[in-house]
N, C-alpha and C positions, 0 to 999 in steps of 0.2 A: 637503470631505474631512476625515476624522480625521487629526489630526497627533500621532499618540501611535505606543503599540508598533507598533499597528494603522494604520499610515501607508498612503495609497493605497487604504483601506476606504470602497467607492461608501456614501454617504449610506443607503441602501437598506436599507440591511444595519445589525443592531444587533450588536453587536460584544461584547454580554453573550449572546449566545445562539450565537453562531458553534461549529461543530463542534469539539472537540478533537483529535480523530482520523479521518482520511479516509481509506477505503482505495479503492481503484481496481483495475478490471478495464480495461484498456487493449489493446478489442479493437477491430479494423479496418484491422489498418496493412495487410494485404496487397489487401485491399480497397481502401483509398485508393489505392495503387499502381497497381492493374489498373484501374480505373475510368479512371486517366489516363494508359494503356498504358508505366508504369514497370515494371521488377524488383518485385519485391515485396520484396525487401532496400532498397528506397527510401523505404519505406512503417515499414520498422524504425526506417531513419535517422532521419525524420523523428517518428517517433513518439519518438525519445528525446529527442529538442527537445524537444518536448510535455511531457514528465515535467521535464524542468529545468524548461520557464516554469514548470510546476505548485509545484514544490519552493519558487521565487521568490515565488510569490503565497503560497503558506500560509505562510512568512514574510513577507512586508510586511504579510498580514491577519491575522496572532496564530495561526494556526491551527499547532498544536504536532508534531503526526506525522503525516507522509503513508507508507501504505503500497502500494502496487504490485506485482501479479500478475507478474510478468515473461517468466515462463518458468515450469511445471505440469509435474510427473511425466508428464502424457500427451500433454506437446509433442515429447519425442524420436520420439512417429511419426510425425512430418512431416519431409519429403524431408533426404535427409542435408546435403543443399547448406546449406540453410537453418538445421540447428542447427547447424553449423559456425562461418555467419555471427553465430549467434545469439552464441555462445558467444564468437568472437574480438571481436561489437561490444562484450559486458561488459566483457572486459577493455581495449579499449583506451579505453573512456569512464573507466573507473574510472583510469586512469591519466592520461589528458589533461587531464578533472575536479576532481584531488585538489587540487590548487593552491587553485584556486577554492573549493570547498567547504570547504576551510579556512578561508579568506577569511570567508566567508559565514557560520561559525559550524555548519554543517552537521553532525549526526554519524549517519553512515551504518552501517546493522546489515542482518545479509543472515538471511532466513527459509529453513527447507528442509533437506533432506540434502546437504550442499554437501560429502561424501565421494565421492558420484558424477562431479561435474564435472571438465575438464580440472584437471589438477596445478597448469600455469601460473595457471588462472584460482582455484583455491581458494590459492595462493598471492598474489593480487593482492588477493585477498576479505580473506585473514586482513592485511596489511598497510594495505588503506584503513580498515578496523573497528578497527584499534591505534591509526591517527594520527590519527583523530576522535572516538577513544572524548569525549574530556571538551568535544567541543563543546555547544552549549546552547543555540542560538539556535530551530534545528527537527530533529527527528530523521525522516530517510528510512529506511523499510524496504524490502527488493527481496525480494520472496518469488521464490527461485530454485529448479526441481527441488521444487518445495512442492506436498504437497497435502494438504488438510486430514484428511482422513481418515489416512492415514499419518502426519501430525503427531500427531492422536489417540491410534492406537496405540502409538507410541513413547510418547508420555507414559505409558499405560496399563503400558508393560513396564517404565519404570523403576520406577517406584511397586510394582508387584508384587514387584520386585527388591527393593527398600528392603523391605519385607514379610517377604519371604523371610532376607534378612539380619538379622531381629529389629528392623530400625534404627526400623520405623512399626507402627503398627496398622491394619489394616485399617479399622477403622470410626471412623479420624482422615480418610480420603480424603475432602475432599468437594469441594465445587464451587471453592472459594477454593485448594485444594491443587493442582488439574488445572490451572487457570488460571495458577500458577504455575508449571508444569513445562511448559507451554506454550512454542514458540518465541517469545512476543512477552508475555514475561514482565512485562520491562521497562517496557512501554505499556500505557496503558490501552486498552479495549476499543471498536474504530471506531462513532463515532456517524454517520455517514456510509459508507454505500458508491454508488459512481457505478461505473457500466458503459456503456458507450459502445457504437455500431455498431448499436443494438438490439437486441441479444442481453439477455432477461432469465432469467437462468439465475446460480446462484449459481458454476456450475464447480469442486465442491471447492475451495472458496475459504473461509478463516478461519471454517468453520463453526459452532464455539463460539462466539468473539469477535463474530459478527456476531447474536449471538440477541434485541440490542433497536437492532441501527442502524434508521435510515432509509433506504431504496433506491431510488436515482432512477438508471431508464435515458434515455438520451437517441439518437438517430439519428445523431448526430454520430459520426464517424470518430476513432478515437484523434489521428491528426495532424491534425485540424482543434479537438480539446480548446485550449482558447486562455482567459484572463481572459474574456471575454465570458462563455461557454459557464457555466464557470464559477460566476459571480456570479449566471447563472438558475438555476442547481440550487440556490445556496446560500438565494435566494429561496423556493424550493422548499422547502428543507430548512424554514427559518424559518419557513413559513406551516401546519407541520404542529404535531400537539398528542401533543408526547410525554408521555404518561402512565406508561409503564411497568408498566402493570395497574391504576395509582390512577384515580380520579372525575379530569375536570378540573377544573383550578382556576381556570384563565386563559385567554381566547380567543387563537385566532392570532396572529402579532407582526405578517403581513402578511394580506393582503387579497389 
């Protein structure tokens, strides 16, 4: 094993080509639930484990930002019981967590129109995103209430605004401008995305941001996602030949 930043990195894995940015669709929890005649709020619980160990491994393996789906603009039509629960599990993980995350170096940033959500819970949002702004070890994103197309056009109306105020010109807009008015300004653009449960569907999910990841679905259930899991996608990831449009230059890193 590596005993550097990248401590607990399986031999396997080459640790100059590791993902910088890993965004996740974390779908299956209520599947895992029912397949083993739980609530399907058991299936949440259990899935927000899954998101810690995750947050744990892309720190011990260097990997810099993980971001996660959590909650989508078009999860509120599912049964009121259930975003209820959704909504009170946020807040009380971000509050039982915060210690720890501290700890950990952690600094957590939330995606989304997070004007819509409960009061209490955009108030536990704006107080976890204050006391870890200057952490540095790995940054967690939660895309809450997010969807990418509506991320889009918000960007789109500020910018027109800016326009309209004399402040831009229109034909300064381009790709590097949207990118930064984006909500995940701050990070770079996920070279990795994993979806779980077998669903391969992007779901308004970071649509821009994802225009040169790599995309690896897997059958695995959100709360069966574990280090194992894991380290085969990131095998996966490595054994692909990102070009970017160029000729390659260099064969696979794995086999």
């Amino acid at each position: 094993m590596i005993k550097t930043m990248t401590h607990q990195l399986p031999d396997d894995l080459d640790f100059r080509c590791l993902p910088h940015h890993v965004a996740v669709i974390m779908d299956g929890n209520g599947r895992w639930a029912e397949r083993r005649g739980l609530p399907r709020i058991m299936g949440h619980r259990r899935g927000a484990e899954a998101l810690k160990n995750l947050l744990r491994c892309c720190k011990d393996w260097g990997i810099q930002v993980l971001t996660a789906y959590a909650f989508s603009t078009e999860n509120w039509r599912r049964p009121l019981e259930e975003v209820n629960f959704l909504m009170g599990l946020f807040e009380r993980l971000l509050r039982k967590e915060l210690a720890e995350m501290q700890q950990e170096g952690v600094r957590i940033q939330f995606l989304g129109n997070l004007a819509e959500l409960p009061l209490s819970l955009q108030q536990t949002i704006a107080w976890a995103t204050t006391e870890t702004a200057h952490n540095q070890a790995v940054t967690l994103n939660v895309a809450v209430n997010y969807g990418s197309r509506d991320e889009i056009a918000r960007a789109c109306q500020a910018l027109a605004a800016q326009v309209e105020r004399g402040e831009l010109s229109a034909t300064a807009i381009d790709e590097t401008l949207i990118s930064r008015t984006l909500y995940t300004r701050d990070c770079p653009d996920p070279d990795l995305l994993i979806r779980t449960s077998g669903e391969q569907r992007l779901s308004n999910y970071l649509l821009w941001q994802l225009a040169y990841a790599e995309m690896v679905f897997t059958e695995v259930h959100w709360p069966d996602f574990d280090r194992q899991v894991f380290h085969q996608v990131l095998r996966q990831y490595q054994s692909r030949d990102r070009r970017f449009g160029q000729i390659s230059q260099a064969p696979a890193l794995i086999a």
